[in-house]
C-alpha positions in Angstrom: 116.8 17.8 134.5 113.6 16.9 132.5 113.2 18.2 129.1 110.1 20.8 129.3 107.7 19.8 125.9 105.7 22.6 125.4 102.2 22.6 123.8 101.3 23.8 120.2 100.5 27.1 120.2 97.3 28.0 118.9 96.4 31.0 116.6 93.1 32.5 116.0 92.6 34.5 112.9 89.2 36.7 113.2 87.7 38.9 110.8 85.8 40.6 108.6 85.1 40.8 105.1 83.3 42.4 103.1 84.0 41.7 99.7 86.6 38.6 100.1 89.7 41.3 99.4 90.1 40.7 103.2 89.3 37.0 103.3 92.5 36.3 101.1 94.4 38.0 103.5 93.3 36.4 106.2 93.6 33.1 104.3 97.4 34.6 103.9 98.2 35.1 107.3 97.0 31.7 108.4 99.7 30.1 106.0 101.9 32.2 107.7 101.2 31.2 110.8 100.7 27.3 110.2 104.3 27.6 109.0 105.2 29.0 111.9 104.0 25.8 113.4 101.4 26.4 114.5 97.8 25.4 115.3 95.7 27.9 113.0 91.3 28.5 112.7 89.9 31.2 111.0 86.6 32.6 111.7 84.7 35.3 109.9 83.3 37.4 112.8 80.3 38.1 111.5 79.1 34.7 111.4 80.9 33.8 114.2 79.8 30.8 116.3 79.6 29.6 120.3 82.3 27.3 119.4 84.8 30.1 117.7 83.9 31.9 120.8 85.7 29.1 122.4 88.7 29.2 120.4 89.2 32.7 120.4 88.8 32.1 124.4 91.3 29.0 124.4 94.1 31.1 121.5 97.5 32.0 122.6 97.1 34.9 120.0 94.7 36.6 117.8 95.6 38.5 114.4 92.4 40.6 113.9 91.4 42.2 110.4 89.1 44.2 108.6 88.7 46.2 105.7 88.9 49.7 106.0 85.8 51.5 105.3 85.3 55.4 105.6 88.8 55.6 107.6 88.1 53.1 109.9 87.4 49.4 110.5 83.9 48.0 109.2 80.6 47.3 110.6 80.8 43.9 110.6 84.3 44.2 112.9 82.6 46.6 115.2 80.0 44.7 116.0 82.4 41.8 116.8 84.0 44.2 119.2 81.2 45.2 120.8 80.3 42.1 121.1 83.4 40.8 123.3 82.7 43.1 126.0 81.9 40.7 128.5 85.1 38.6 127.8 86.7 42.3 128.5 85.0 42.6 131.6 86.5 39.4 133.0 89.7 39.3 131.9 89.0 36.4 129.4 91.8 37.6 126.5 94.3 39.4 129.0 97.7 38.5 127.8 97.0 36.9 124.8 99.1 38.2 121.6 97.2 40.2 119.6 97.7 41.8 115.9 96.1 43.3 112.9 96.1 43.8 109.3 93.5 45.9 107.2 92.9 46.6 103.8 91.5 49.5 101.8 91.5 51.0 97.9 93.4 54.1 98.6 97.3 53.1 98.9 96.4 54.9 102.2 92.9 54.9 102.7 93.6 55.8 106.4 94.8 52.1 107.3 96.7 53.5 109.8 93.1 54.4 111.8 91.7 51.1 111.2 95.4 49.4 113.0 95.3 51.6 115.9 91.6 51.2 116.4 92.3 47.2 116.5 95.7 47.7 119.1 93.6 49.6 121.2 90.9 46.9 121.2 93.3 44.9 122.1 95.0 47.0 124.7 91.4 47.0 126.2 91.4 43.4 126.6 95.0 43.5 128.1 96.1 41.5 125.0 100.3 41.8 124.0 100.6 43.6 120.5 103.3 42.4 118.2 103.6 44.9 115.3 104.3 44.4 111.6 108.6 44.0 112.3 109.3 44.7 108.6 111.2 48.0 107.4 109.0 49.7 104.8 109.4 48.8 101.2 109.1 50.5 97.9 110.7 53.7 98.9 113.4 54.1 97.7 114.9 54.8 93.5 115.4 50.8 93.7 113.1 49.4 95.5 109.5 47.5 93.9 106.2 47.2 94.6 107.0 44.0 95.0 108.9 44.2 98.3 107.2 43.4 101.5 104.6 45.6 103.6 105.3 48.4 100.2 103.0 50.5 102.1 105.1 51.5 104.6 102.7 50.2 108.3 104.7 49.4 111.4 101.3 48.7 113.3 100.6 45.8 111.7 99.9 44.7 107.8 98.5 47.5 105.1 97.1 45.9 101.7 95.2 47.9 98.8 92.9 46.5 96.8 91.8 48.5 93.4 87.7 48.8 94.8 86.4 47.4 91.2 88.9 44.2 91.1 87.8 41.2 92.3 89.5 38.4 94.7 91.8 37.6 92.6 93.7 41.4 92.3 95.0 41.7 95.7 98.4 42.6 95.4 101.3 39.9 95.9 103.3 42.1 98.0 100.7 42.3 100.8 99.7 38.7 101.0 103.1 37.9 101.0 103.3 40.6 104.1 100.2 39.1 105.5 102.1 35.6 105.2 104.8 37.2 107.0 102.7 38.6 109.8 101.3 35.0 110.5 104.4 33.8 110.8 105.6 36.8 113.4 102.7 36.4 115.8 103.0 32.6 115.5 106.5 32.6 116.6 106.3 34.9 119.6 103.0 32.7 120.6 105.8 30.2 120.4 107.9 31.9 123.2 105.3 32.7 125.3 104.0 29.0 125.4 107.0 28.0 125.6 107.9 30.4 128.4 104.8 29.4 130.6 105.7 25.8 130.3 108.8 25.9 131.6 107.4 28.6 134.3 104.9 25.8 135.2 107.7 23.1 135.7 110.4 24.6 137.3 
C-alpha cells in the first residue's frame, strides 16, 4: 500500500486591532501555529485585501480575534463579518476549523460575549470550533498569574491588557496561551488534512 503524503495545512489568522494589544496576540498565535507546522498568514481585517480574501477562502482553519469593546467584539471585526456574508451564502468556509481569542482591560471585560459571538460566526458559516483545551489557571492558593489561559476561558483564548499600557504590557501568560491556541487549531487542521487525504486515496 502507498504511503498517503498529505498537504500542509494552512492557517489563517484574521483580526482586528485596535490599539496593537490584539496584534501581539495574533502575532502569538501565529507562532503557535507555525510550530504546529504549519502554513500561517495574518491579515488585519480591516485592511483586508482581494488576495487575503483568497486565503481565508483557500485555509483549512481560521483563528479569529478582536478586542473587546463595550462587551462585545469591535467595529472593525463586525464589519469584517458582515462583510463575509456572501461566502456564508454559498457555503465558501463550511467545514473549515474555526477559533477565537479576544482581549479586553477588565480581567473579565465580558470576553466571554466577544468568544461566543465569534463561535457563532462561525457556526453560521458551518465552520468546526476547537475551543481553548486548557484547564483554567490561577485559581487555586498555588497557582500564578503566570500559568496558562489565568483567566479561566474554555471558548477560546482571554487576555487583559491594562487600557493605558502600551504594546509592550500584554501579559506573558496570555501570549503564551495565545501561542498555545495556534498550536491547538494547527494540529487538528493537521488531522483533518490529513484525514481528507487518505479519504481521497483510498
Amino acid at each position: 500500500m502507498s504511503q498517503v503524503v498529505s498537504p500542509e495545512a494552512r492557517v489563517v489568522v484574521a483580526y482586528h486591532s485596535g490599539y496593537g494589544h490584539t496584534a501581539v496576540l495574533a502575532e502569538a498565535v501565529g507562532r503557535g501555529a507555525a510550530k504546529g507546522a504549519a502554513q500561517v498568514d495574518l491579515v488585519a481585517v480591516d485592511t483586508i485585501t482581494d488576495a487575503q480574501w483568497s486565503l481565508l477562502d483557500a485555509a483549512d482553519a481560521v483563528i479569529f480575534g478582536t478586542p473587546t469593546y463595550m462587551g462585545g467584539a469591535s467595529a472593525g471585526f463586525h464589519a469584517f463579518a458582515e462583510a463575509s456574508s456572501g461566502r456564508y451564502l454559498r457555503g465558501a468556509w463550511a467545514d473549515k476549523i474555526a477559533a477565537g481569542f479576544t482581549n479586553s482591560a477588565s480581567k473579565s471585560g465580558d470576553k466571554l460575549n466577544t468568544l461566543n459571538f465569534l463561535a457563532a460566526f462561525a457556526a453560521q458559516h458551518h465552520m468546526i470550533w476547537v475551543g481553548l483545551g486548557l484547564a483554567p489557571g490561577w485559581n487555586a492558593l498555588q497557582a500564578s498569574e503566570r500559568d496558562l489561559n489565568r483567566l479561566g476561558f474554555w471558548v477560546g483564548a482571554g487576555a487583559q491588557t491594562p487600557q493605558d499600557g502600551g504594546v509592550e504590557t500584554v501579559h506573558e501568560a496570555d501570549i503564551a496561551t495565545a501561542e498555545h491556541l495556534g498550536s491547538r487549531v494547527a494540529a487538528q487542521a493537521a488531522v483533518l488534512v490529513a484525514g481528507r487525504a487518505a479519504l481521497a486515496a483510498a
